[in-house]
N, C-alpha and C positions, 0 to 999 in steps of 0.2 A: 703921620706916625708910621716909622716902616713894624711891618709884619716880618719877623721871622717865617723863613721856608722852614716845615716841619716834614722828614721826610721817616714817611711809615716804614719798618721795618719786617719783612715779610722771610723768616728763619726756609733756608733751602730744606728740603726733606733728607733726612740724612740713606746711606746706601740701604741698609737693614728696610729702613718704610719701605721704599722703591719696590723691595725683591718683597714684600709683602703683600706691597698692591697687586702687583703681576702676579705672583702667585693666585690672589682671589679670584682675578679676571680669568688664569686659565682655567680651575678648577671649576667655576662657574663654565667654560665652555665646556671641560669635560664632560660637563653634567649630559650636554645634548646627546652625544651619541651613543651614554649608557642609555639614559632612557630612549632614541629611537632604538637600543636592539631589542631592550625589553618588549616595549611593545610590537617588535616583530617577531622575537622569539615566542611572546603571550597568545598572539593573535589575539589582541585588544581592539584592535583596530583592522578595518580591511584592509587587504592585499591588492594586487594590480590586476586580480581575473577570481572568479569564482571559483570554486572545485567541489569534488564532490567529497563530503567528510568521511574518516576511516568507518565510524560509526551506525554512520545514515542510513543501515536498510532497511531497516522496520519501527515500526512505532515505541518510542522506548516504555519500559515498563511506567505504570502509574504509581507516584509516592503515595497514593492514597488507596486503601481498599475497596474491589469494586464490589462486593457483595458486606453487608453491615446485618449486625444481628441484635437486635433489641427485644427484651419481655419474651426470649424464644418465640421472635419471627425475624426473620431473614426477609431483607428487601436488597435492589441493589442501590449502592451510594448516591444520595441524592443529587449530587451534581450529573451524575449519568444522567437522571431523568429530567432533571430541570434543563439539563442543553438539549435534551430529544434524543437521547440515542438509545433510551432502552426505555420498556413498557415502564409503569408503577405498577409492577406486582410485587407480591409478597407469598411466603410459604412457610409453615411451620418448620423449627429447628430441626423437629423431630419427625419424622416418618412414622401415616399412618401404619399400623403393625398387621400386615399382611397386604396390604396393597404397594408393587412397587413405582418407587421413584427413576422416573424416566427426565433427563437431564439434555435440553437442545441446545446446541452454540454454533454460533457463524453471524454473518452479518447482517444486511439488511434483508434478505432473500430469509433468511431465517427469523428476523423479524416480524417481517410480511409484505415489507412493501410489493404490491400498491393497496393492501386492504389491513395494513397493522393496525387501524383504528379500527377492525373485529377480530379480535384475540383467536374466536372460534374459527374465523376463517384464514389464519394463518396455517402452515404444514404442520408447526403441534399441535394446533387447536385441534387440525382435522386427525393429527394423529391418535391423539384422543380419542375423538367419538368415533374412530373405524375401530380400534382397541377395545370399545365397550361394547361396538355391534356385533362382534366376534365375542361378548360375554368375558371379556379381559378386561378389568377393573384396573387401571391406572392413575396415578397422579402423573402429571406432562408439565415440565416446568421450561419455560419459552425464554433461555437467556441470548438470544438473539440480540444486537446490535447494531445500528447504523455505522457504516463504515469500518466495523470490524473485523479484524484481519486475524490469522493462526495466531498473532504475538496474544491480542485479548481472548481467545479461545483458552491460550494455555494458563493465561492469569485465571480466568475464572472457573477453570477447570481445578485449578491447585484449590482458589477459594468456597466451592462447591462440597470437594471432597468430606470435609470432618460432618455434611449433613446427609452421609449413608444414601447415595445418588445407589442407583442398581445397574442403570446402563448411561453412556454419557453416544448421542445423537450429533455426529458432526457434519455441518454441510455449509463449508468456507471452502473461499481459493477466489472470488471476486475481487478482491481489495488489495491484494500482496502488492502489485504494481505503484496502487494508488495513495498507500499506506506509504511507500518507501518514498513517492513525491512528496507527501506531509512531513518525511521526515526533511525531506531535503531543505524546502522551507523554513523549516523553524532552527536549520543548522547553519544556514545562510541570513537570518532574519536582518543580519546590520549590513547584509550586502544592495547596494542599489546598483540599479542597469548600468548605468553610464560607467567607464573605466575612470580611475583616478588614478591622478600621478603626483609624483613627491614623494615628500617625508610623510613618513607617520604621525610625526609630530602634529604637522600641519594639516593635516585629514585631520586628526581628531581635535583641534582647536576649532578646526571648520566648523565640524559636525557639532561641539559645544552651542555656539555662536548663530548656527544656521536656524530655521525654523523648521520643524520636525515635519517631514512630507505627512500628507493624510491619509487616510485607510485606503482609495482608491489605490493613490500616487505606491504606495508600500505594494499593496497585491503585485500590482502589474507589475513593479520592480522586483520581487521576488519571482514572479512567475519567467520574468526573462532570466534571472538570474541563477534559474532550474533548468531552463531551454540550453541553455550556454553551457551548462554545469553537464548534464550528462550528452551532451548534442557534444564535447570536448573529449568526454570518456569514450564516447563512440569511434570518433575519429581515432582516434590511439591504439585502438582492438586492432587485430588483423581483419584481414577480409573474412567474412564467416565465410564457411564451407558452403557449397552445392550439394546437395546428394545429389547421386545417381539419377533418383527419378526428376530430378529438375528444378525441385523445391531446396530454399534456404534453410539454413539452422541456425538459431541465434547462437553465438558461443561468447557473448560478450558477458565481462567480470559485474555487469550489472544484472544481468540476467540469472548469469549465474547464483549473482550470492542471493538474490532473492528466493530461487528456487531454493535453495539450502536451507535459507532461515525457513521457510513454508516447511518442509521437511523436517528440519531440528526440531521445531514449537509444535508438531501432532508426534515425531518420536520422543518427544517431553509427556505427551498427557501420556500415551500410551506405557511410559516410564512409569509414572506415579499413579498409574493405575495395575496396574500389574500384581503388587502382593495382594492387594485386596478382590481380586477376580473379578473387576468389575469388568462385562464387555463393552467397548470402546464400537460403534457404528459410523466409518466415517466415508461420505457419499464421493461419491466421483462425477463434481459438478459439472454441469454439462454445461457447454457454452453454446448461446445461437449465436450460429454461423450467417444465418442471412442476415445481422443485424450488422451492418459497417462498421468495421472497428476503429478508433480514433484515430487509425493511421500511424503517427508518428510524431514527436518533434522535432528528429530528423531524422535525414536518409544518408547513414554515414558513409563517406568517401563518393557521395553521386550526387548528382544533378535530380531531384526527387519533382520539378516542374511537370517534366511528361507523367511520370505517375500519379499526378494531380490533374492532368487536362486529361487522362485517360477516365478519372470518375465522370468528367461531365460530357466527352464524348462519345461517337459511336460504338461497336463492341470493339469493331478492327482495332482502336487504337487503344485497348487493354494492351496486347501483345508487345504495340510500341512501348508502354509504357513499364513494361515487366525487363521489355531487353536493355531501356534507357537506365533503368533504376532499380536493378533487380532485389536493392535489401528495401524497399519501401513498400508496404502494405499494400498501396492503391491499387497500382496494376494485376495483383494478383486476385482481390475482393473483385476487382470489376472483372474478370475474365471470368471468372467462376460464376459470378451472378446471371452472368451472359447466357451458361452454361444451363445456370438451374431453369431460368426463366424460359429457354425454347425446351425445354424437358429433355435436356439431354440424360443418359444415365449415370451413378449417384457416381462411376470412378469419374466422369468426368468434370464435376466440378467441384467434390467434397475437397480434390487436396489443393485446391489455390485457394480454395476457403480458409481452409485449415492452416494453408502457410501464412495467407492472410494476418490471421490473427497473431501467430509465429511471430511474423517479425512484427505485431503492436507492441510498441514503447511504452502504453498507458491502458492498459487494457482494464474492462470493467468486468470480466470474467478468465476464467484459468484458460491458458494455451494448453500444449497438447502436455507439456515436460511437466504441469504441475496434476495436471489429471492422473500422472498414471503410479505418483505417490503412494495413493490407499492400498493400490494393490502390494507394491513395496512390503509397505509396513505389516500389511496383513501376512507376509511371508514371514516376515521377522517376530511378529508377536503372536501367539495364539488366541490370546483373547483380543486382539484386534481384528475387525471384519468390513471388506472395504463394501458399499455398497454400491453396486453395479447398476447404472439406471439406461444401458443403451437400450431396454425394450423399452422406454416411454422416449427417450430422446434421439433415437438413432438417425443416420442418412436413410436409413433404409423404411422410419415411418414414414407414416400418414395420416397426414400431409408433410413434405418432407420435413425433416429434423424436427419433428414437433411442435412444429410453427404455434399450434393453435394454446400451446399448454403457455407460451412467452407472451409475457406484460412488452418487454422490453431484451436488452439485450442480457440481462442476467435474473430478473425477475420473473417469475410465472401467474399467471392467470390464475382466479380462483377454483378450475380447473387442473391447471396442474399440477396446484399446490396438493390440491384433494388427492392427485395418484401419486403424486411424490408421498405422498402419508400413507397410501395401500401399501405403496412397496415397500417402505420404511418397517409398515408391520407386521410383515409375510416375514420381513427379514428377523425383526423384532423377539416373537412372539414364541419361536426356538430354541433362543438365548437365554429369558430367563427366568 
């Protein structure tokens, strides 16, 4: 039996479909490179190098309050105490009625490290009981913090205020440096070490798709990608200046702005303390000088190796090291040290100490630009008084710089705490 051929009939797409189809395919392609500008425009996604954000100098304010007042007592927010950074204390809303309210803030050194687990033998504790051994009845309220910097001074200064503080005790300038790395980290947080390249598109498909590095893997990646970040801002500054006497001057826009904001956030309190007469005591933190400063992340525009083989070599090769690398910390600490240690006298090692520290990138105490703030302010405010501590810390005690009153390189001994409290209440006890 023959089979008929049956031939399927398949209708051409007329012009109009054609120009429809094409159209969806391009506009489906246009789609790509709106969305890669967005996400370069957004900064959604990382870029090809780290940098440093507009924002990043100092720690940003906190959405949450740091002092909370319940049943008329005031404690600070419990997350402060629960991560460790400030005691569990507490103090009535209200001020007993004739004894006054004396109000401390700064960081850990104000806390007490190394003895903040006895309250009494922290600088307010002791402040205290010199204030009562002198027959001056006080309340001393210890808002101290770990790793807090001017920015938290100034919040809990504002938040302090409406409970009738009489004098506010300030003694920060540790942390500013350290403060503004924290910031850098958490502005950088989706950045990793390694560079990447392409589309943004495809970083962040990646990033979807990838398994998420671990807490280790993230630090260290953030930590290089701070090294990088301001170790790139350095390189960009000009050459800083020489003085005259031989030593460097930081003049770079990191330094700078951090000295500014340190600056801004105590002519802040000093603001919002002003119609109320409260007087304002803020200390001019001393820094030890014999303690090594962290040196640096980098030594911008030099070879900073000699300034490194100069810590672990003889003295001669400090000088190498200062003429190889003269913005790097190393060479100047080790010459100096050289200095103090055959006893020579205090001009001849105080100022490569001091430059020392000068050029530290990460410093865990104030250079020389954030120390002489107090005095500043104290010109500009009347009821601001800076306190002056070179008869306990000077080059010129003894033992030098006060060696014996330092835990460490920004904290003090139970000892020094105790005459940082004397002088506190010589200073004190005229005011108010």
């Amino acid at each position: 039996m023959l089979q008929s051929n049956v031939c399927e009939f398949y209708p051409m797409p007329s012009t109009s479909s054609r120009w429809f189809r094409l159209g969806a395919v391009l506009f489906g392609l246009s789609l790509l490179p709106v969305s890669e500008g967005i996400l370069r425009l957004t900064g959604l996604v990382e870029g090809d190098a780290p940098s440093v954000p507009a924002g990043a100098w100092s720690v940003s304010e906190r959405a949450a309050p740091m002092l909370v007042e319940r049943d008329g007592v005031v404690r600070p927010e419990p997350g402060l105490v629960r991560d460790g950074f400030m005691h569990d204390l507490q103090f009535p809303a209200e001020p007993r009625p004739g004894v006054p309210r004396i109000v401390c803030f700064g960081g850990s050194a104000t806390l007490g490290v190394p003895v903040e687990s006895t309250p009494e033998r922290t600088f307010p504790g002791r402040l205290q009981a010199r204030l009562r051994d002198v027959g001056f009845t006080a309340e001393v309220i210890n808002l101290g913090g770990a790793s807090f910097g001017s920015a938290q001074v100034r919040m809990l200064a504002e938040a302090v205020l409406p409970y009738a503080p009489d004098a506010l005790i300030i003694y920060s300038g540790n942390n500013e440096y350290f403060n503004f790395n924290l910031q850098l980290y958490e502005a950088n947080r989706r950045w990793h070490a390694e560079r990447r390249v392409g589309f943004h598109l495809m970083r962040l498909l990646r990033s979807v798709l990838e398994r998420a590095p671990d807490a280790a893997q993230s630090r260290a990646s953030q930590e290089a990608v701070v090294a990088d970040a301001i170790a790139a801002t350095l390189y960009a500054e000009e050459a800083w200046p020489v003085r005259s006497s031989g030593t460097i001057q930081r003049t770079d826009t990191i330094h700078e702005e951090v000295v500014r904001q340190y600056r801004d956030n105590l002519d802040a309190v000093a603001a919002m303390t002003e119609a109320a007469g409260i007087p304002v005591l803020i200390a001019r933190v001393p820094a030890n000088l014999a303690e090594a400063p962290w040196l640096a992340l980098a030594a911008p525009g030099e070879d900073a190796d000699a300034a490194d083989a100069a810590l672990a070599g003889d003295c001669a090769a400090a000088d190498e090291g200062i003429e190889d690398a003269p913005t790097h910390a190393g060479g100047w600490y080790r010459r100096g040290m050289c200095a103090l240690q055959e006893g020579a006298p205090v001009a001849a090692w105080e100022t490569d100490l001091t430059t020392a520290l000068t050029l530290d990138l990460n410093p865990g105490r104030p250079p020389p630009a954030l120390q002489v703030i107090p005095e500043q302010l104290a010109v500009e405010w009347p009821h601001v008084h800076a306190l002056r501590l070179d008869s306990l810390f000077s080059a010129d005690a003894s033992p030098p710089l006060g060696l014996e009153l330092f835990h460490d390189s920004c904290h003090l001994t139970p000892a020094g705490y105790d005459r940082l409290a004397g002088q506190i209440a010589v200073d004190l006890i005229g005011r108010l």
